[in-house]
N, C-alpha and C positions, 0 to 999 in steps of 0.2 A: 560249257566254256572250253576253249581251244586252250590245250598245253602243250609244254615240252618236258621231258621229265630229263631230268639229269643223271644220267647215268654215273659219269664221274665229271669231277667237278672241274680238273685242270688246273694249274700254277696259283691263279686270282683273277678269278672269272666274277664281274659284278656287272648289275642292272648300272645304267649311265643313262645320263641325256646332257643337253649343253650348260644346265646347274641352275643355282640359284641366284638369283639377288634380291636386295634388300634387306636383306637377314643381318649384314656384318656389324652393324651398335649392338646384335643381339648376341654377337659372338659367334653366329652361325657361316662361315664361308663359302664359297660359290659350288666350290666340288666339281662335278660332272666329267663329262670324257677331258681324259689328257689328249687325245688328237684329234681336237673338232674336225678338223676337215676331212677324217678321212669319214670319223660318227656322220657327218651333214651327207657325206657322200652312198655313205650305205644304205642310209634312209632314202636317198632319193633312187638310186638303183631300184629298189624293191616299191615303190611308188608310195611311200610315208612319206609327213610332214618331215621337213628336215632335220625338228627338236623331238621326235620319236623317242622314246627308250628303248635302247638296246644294251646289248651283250659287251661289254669290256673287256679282252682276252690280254692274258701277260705272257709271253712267252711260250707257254703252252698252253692249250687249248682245252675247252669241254668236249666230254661225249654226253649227245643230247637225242632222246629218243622223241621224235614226233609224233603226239596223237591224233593229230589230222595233217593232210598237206599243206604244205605253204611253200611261198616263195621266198629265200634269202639269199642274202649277197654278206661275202667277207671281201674287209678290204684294209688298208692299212699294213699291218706289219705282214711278210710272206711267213706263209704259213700252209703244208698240206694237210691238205682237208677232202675227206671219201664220203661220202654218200653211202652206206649198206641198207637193204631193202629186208624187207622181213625174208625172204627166200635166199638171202645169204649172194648176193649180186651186189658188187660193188664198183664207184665207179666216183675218178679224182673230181673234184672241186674247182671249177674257175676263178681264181680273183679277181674283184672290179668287175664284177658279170653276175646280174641276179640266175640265181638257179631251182630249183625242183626240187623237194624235197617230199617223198609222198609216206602216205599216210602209217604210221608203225616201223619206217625208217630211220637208220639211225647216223646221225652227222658224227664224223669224228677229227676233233682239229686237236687232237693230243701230241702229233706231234711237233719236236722244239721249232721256234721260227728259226727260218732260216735265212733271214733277214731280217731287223726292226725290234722291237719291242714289244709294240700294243697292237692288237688289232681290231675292226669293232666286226661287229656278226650283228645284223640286221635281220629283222624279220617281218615280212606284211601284216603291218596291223598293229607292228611296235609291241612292244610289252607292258603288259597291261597292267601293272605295277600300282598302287594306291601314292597319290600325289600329299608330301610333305613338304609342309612349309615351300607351295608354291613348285616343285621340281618333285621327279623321278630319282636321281640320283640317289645311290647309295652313300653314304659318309660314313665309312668304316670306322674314323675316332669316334664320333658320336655315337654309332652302332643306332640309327635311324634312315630310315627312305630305301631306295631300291626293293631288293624283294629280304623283308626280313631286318635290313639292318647292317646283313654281312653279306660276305663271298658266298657265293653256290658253296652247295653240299651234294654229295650223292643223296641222290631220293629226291630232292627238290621237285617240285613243280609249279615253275611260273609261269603262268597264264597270258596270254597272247590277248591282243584285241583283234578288231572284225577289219580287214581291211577293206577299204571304199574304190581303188584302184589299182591298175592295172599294172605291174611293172612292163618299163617299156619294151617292146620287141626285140631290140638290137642295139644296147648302149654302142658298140664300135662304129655303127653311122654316124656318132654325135661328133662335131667338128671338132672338140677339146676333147680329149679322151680323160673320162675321171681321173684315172688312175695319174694321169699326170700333173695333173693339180694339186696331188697331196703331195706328201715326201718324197724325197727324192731319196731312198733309202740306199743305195746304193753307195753315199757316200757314209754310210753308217759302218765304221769296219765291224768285222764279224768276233774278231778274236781280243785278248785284253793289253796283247802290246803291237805297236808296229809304226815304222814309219812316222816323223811329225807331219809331211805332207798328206797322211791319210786321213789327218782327224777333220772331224765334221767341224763348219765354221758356221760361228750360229753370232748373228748381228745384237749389238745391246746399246743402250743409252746410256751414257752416265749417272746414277746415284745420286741420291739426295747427298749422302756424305763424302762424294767419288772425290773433291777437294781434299778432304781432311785426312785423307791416306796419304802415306810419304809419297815421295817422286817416282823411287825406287818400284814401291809396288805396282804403284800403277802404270809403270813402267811395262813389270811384269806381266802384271793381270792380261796385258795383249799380246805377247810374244811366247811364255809359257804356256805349254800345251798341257790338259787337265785329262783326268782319266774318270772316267764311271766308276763309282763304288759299288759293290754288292750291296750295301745298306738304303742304295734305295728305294725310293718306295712312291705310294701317291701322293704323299707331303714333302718330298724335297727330295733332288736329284742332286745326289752326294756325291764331292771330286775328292781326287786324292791331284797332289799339285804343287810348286810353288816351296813352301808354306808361304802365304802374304802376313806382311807385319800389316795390324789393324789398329785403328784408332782406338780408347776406350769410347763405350756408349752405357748411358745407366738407363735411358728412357726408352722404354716400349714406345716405338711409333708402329703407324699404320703400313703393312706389307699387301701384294699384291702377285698372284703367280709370274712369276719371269722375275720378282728380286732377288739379286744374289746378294747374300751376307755371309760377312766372315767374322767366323766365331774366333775365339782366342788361337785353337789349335792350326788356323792359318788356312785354312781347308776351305774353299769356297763352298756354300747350298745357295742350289737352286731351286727356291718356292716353285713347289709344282699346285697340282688342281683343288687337293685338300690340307693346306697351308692353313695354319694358324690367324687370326685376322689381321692382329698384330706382333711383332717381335723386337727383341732389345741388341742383336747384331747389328755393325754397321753395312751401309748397303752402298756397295761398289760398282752398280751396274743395275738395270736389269732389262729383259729379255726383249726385245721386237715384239709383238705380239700376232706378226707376218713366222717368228720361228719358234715359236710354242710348238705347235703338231710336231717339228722336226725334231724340237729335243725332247720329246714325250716318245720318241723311237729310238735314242739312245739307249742302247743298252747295258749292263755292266762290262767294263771293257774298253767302251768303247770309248777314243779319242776327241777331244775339244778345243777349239780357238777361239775365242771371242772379238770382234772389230765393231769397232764404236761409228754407227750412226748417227744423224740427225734427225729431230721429233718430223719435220716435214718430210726426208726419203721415208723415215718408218709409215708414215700415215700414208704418203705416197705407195709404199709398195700394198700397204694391207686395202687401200681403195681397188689397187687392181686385181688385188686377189680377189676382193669378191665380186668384179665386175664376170672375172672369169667362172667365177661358182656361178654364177646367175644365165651364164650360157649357155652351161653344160644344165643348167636345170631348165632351161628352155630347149635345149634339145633335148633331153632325155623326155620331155613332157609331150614334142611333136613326135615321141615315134611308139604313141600309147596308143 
């Protein structure tokens, strides 16, 4: 069986694919990659199904030593990344470009991104991970799926599967360039203060309880700019902000990734991938699900706006995202 063996492990490196459902009356939630679009894209790069398991990288990266050749693609957050060959030959990493890895060579994406958050690292043949409760994913509160349960370790070896196809020749002939289709990271700033006009503006719907907050706040909630905390994580992307005055709420209702609730302390969370099923916060918003991938690139530091949409632009903009994913997966398929 084809491995990778993990030399060192990186920030919080996990096995991911696009998650679960129908688990959540079990208490189990969806999980999977926080930036589908960039996961959907690496897979297709590399010629996997587009719900493959892959690599989830946080900031800094794995060193991973190949026991056969394969072909992978990093894409998502920027991130450099060398190729070293058993003979001590080294040589940089394309993003949004499958590439060569040959056999007892060793990838190294240790260092910090230099843009973004998350990245995903694909590999022909997907990883080859034992399927729980329907998904590959890792859910590190449970400590079940992915490889093990948890994050890479040094010494790991996850096991790859047998890839059926070809990655394509030349993704940059493809009319849509992948990389374009996912984040626009750029608007991600780099550092933990600057400028209001630099923060990333991430679209949201009104709340189930968005009435029941004063005037004042939700006032605020769209003109105060929010900041990334260092405490978060893959269950909730924590602001500092504001404070908002919140309604009281005693009853756990049903949450969903993209709800934000605010707890007593006035502090908006942002449910991210491995979210709880339900929570007793009230909920002031929550996310497009067109700008999920972009705020799973947020990272601490980093600056936020929110502007309220409507349920038809939100369905409208996520119909043309994927009409766009489906072209780029049709061109990337004619140039196999």
């Amino acid at each position: 069986m084809t491995m990778v063996e993990v030399v060192a492990p990186g920030m919080l490196t996990t096995v991911q694919d696009p998650g679960r459902t129908g688990w959540r009356a079990s208490g189990v939630g969806p999980g999977g990659a926080i930036d589908t679009v960039s996961h959907r894209l690496a897979n297709l790069l590399v010629g996997n199904p587009e719900d493959a398991a892959a690599f989830e990288i946080t900031l800094s990266g794995p060193r991973l030593r190949f026991l056969a050749a394969s072909w992978v693609a990093l894409t998502g957050a920027t991130i450099d990344a060398t190729v070293v060959t058993h003979d001590g030959r080294s040589s940089r990493v394309p993003g949004w470009h499958p590439f060569w890895v040959p056999a007892e060579a060793t990838l190294a994406c240790d260092a910090f991104a230099i843009a973004g958050c998350r990245a995903t690292l694909a590999i022909a043949g997907g990883l080859d991970v034992p399927i729980v409760l329907g998904g590959r994913g890792t859910d590190i509160r449970s400590g079940f799926g992915g490889f093990r349960g948890r994050p890479l370790k040094t010494g790991d070896r996850v096991p790859i599967g047998v890839s059926r196809r070809s990655p394509p020749a030349d993704p940059a002939r493809v009319v849509i360039e992948p990389r374009s289709v996912a984040n626009d990271l750029r608007s991600v700033p780099h550092g933990a203060t600057g400028p209001a006009e630099d923060a990333m503006t991430i679209r949201v719907l009104p709340g189930p309880e968005f009435a029941d907050f004063p005037i004042s706040t939700r006032s605020a909630f769209f003109t105060v700019p929010f900041t990334v905390t260092p405490d978060s994580d893959r269950s909730g992307c924590r602001l500092s902000g504001g404070p908002l005055e919140a309604p009281r709420m005693t009853l756990s209702e049903a949450v969903m990734a993209g709800t934000i609730q605010v707890p007593p302390s006035g502090h908006p969370i942002v449910l991210a991938a491995d979210h709880p099923v339900t929570g007793g916060y009230p909920r002031i918003a929550v996310v497009a699900t067109i700008d999920l991938p972009r705020l799973g690139q947020a990272r601490p530091g980093a600056r936020l706006r929110f502007i309220e949409i409507g349920l038809d632009q939100a369905r409208s903009l996520l119909t043309q995202r994927e009409r766009t994913i489906r072209t780029v997966a049709a061109g990337l398929e004619h140039l196999r």
